[in-house]
N, C-alpha and C positions, 0 to 999 in steps of 0.2 A: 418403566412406569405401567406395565402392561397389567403388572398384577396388584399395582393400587387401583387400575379401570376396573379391574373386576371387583375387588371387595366394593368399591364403590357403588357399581348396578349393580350388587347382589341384594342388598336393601332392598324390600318391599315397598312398593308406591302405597302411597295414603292418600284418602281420598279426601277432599275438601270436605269440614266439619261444616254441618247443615247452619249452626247458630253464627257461624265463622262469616260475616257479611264485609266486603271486598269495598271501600267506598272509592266514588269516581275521583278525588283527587291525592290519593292514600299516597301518592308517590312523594309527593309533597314532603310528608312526615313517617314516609316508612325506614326510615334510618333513626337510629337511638344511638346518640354518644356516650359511651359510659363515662367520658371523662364531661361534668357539670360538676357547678360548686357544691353540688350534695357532697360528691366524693370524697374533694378537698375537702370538706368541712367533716369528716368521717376522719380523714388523714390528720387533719390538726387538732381534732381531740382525742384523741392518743398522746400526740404531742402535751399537749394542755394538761392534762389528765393522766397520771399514772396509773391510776388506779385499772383504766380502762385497757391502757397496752399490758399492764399484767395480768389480767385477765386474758384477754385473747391468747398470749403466750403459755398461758395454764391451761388453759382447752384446748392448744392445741399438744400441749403434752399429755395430758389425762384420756386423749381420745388412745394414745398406744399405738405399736407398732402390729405388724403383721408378716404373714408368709403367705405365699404363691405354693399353691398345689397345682398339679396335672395328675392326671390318669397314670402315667407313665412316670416312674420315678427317675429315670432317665432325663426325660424332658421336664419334670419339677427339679432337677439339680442345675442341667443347663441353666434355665428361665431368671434362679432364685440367684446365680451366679453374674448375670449379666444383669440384672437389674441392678445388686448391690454395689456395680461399679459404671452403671452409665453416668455420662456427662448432663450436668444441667445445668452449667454456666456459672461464672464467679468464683468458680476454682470450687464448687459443689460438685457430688457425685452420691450417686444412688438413687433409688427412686422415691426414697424416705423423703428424702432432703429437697425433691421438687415436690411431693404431695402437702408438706409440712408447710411451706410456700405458696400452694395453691387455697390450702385450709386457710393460710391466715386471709390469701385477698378474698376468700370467699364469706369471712367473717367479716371481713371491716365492711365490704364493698356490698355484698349480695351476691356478688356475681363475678364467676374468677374463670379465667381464660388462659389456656396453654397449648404445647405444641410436642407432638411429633418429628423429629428432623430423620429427614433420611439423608444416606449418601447418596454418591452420583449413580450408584449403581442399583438405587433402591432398596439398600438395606436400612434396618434402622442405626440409627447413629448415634441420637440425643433425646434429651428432653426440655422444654424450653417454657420457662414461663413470661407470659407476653404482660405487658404493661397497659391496663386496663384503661391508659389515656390516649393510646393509639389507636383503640378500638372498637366499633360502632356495630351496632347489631340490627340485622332486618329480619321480618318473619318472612318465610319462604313462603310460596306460591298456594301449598297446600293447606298452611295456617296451623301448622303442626311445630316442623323444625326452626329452628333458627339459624339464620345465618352469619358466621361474623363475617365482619368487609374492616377492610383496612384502605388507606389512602389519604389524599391530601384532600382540603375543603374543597367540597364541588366537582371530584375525581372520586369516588369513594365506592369500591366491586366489593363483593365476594371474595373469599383468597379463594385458587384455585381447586384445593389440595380440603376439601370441610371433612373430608374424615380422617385426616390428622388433626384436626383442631381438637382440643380436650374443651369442653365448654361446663361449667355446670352451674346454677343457682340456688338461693337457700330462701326459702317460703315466698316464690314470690308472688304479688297481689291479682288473684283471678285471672285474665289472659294477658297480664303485663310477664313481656320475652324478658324483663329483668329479676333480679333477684333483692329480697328486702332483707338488709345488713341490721345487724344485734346491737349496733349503738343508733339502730331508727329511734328516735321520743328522748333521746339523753341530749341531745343540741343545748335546748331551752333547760333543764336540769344542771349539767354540766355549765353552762355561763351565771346562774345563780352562785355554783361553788367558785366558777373564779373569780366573780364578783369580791365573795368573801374571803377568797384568801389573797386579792390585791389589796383589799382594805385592810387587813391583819396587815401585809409588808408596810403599806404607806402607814398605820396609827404606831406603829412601832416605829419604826425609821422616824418620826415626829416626837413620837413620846418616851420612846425609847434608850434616844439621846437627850437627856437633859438639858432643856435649854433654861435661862435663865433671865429675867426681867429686872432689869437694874434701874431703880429709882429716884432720883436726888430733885429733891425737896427745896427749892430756897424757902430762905427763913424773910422776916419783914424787913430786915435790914436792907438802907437803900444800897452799897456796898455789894452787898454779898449778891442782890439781885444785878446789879451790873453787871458780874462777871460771873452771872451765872451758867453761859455757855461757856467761858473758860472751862471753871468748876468740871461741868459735864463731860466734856470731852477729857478733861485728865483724867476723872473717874473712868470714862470708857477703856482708855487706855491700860490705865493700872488693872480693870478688871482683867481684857486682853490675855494681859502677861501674868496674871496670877493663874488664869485659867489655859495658859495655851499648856497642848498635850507636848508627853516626852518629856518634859524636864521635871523639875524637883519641885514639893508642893511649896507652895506659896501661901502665905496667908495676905488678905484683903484688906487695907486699912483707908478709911475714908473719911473726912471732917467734913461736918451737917446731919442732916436728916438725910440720909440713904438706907433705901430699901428692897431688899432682893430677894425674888420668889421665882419657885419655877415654874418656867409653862407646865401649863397641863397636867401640874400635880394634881386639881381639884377637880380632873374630869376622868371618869371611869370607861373604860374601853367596853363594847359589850361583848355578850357571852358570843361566842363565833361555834362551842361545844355541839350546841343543840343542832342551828341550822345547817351546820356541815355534815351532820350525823344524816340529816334528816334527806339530802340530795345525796347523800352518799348510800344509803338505805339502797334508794331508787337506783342507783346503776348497779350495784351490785346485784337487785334482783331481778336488772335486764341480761346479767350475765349467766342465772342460775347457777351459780358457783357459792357455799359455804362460805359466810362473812372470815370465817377464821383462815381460811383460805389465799385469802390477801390482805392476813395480816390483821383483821379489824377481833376486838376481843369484846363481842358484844354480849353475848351470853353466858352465864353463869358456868357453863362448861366448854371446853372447845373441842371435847370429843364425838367426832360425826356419828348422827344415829343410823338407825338404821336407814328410818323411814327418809332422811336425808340421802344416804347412802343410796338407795334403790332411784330417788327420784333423777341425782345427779347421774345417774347410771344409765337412766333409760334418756337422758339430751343426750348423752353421749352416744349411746346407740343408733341416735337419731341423724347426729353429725354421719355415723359410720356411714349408713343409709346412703346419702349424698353422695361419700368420695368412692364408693362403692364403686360405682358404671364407670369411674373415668379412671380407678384404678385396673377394670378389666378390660375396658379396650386397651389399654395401652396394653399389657400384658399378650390379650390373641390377636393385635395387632403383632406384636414383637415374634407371637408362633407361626400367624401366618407370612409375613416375611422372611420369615427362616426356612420356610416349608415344610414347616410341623404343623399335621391336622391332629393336632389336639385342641384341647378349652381349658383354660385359666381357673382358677377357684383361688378366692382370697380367704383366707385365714387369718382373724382378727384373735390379736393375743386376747388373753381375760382380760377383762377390766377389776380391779381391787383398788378398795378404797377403805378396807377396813384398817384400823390400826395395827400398828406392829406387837403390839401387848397380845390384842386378840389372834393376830396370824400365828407368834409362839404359841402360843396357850393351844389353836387348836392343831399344831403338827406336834404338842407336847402328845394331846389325846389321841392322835393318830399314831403317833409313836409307840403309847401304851396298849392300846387297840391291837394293835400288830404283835405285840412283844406277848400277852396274852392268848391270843391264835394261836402263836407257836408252840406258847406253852402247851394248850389245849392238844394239840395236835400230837406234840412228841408223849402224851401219856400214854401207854399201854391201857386198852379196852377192858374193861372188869366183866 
């Protein structure tokens, strides 16, 4: 562990930020759980909510993959080799597949936590994404870093090891050490729509099934009013079996005044079109994702424009931003454990979001482009 001491003191001390004021019982509430009901209630509208888990699963495919450069094409073949098959649990491997993981808790949650594993012998081994309900964050001493601490209630350190931790957050509010998750302001939105679409199950499941109001009337007859509960219950009966499912239709026959009508024929369900549109609008455009995207066909075309194109282009570049630093430690961590002094460079593929019409169209002109050059080229000079 000699030479995680050293990466470790080779960080530069930072000096206590002037505005950064220390109060006399901060110990109190200098630990932050990430696991509170905000989270779970982040985790159940996903659940709740489809609209929202495919969304996060779309940005996190749209943001694209990448390659590891070095200096040394040597040590960019190593790096890009050993990446693509480390361990990161669940029967996962590559580093794809723990970033892709870390992206999503960092979307639902704000704030997404992982890990470096070494062997015993201090090499690197793994990579590990930590469950953000075991773990609790302090600001360090200087009012800069942050600390995770793991443990039980009322036992709660630092892990030992804080630059293997991978830590990162997504916008979060002024000096809060947490990060503010992309379903913040959808809570209260989101229980409007499932308001209405429990009430669409229950007015269907009621109305849906035709029920049926069966009526018998006596007449003035003192006779017929004697056994008028006779009467009724045979009527109920015979209804019963004219109406029980699976068997063969039956027809109804009844003497007196009998009258039968269905529930609920006379009452109109309201339009559910509008208001589901209208909370549905609102997450969508907490996701900054193209309604046609997930599925919704709200506008007269569903061909992405540009000006769409460019927008959804630059969130994404934004997200890059983010997994950027915790995809290059991990990386000149993995160099200098190996004991290569070189430095890491990520390489983010394109991003493309034009249509497939337009990508033909333009390596048709590129093709033509090309095919004219040469023509150019092979004439004989006049």
């Amino acid at each position: 562990m000699g030479l995680l001491k050293r990466i470790s003191e080779a960080r530069t001390a930072v000096s206590v930020p002037q505005t950064y004021k220390n109060e006399p019982f901060s110990l109190l509430k200098s630990y932050v759980p990430l696991s509170n009901p905000q989270t779970m209630l982040y985790k159940q509208l996903r659940e709740a909510v489809p609209v929202i888990d495919a969304a996060i699963y779309k940005l996190i495919r749209l943001t694209g993959g990448f390659s590891i450069q070095c200096s040394s094409e040597a040590n960019t073949k190593k790096i890009n080799e050993f990446m693509q098959s480390v361990p990161v649990g669940a029967g996962r491997y590559g580093i794809s597949e723990f970033i892709s993981a870390h992206f999503e808790q960092l979307l639902t949650y704000g704030t997404a936590v992982g890990e470096i594993v070494t062997d015993t012998k201090g090499g690197f081994a793994a990579l590990f994404n930590a469950d953000i309900r075991n773990i609790e964050l302090k600001r360090s001493g200087n009012g800069i870093d942050t600390l995770v601490c793991t443990g039980e209630f009322g036992n709660v350190k630092p892990v030992k090891y804080q630059n293997l931790v991978l830590f990162s957050v997504l916008n979060p509010d002024g000096d809060s050490i947490c990060g503010t998750s992309i379903l913040r302001g959808l809570p209260f939105v989101s229980g409007i729509l499932t308001k209405i679409f429990t009430t669409i199950g229950e007015n269907w499941e009621r109305a849906g099934n035709v029920r049926y109001a069966v009526t018998y009337k006596p007449q003035n007859d003192v006779m017929e009013r004697a056994y008028a509960k006779d009467r009724a219950q045979q009527v109920a009966k015979e209804w019963s079996e004219a109406m029980k499912p699976g068997g063969p239709v039956r027809d109804f026959i009844a003497v007196g005044d009998v009258s039968i009508k269905a529930i609920g024929a006379d009452n109109q369900i309201l339009d559910c079109e509008v208001p589901s549109r209208l909370m549905l609008e609102q997450i969508v455009a907490k996701t900054g994702l193209p309604p046609f995207m997930l599925g919704f066909s709200w506008a007269s075309t569903e061909r992405m424009s540009k000006q769409q194109a460019d927008l959804l282009t630059s969130e994404l570049e934004a997200y890059r931003r983010a997994l950027t630093p915790v995809l290059l430690k991990i990386c000149n961590t993995y160099l200098a454990l190996s004991g290569i002094s070189d430095k890491a460079k990520i390489i983010w593929d394109e991003i493309s979001l034009q249509d497939e019409v337009e990508q033909s169209r333009a390596r048709l002109y590129r093709a033509q482009s090309a095919k004219i050059e040469q023509e150019l080229k092979g004439e004989p000079d006049e």
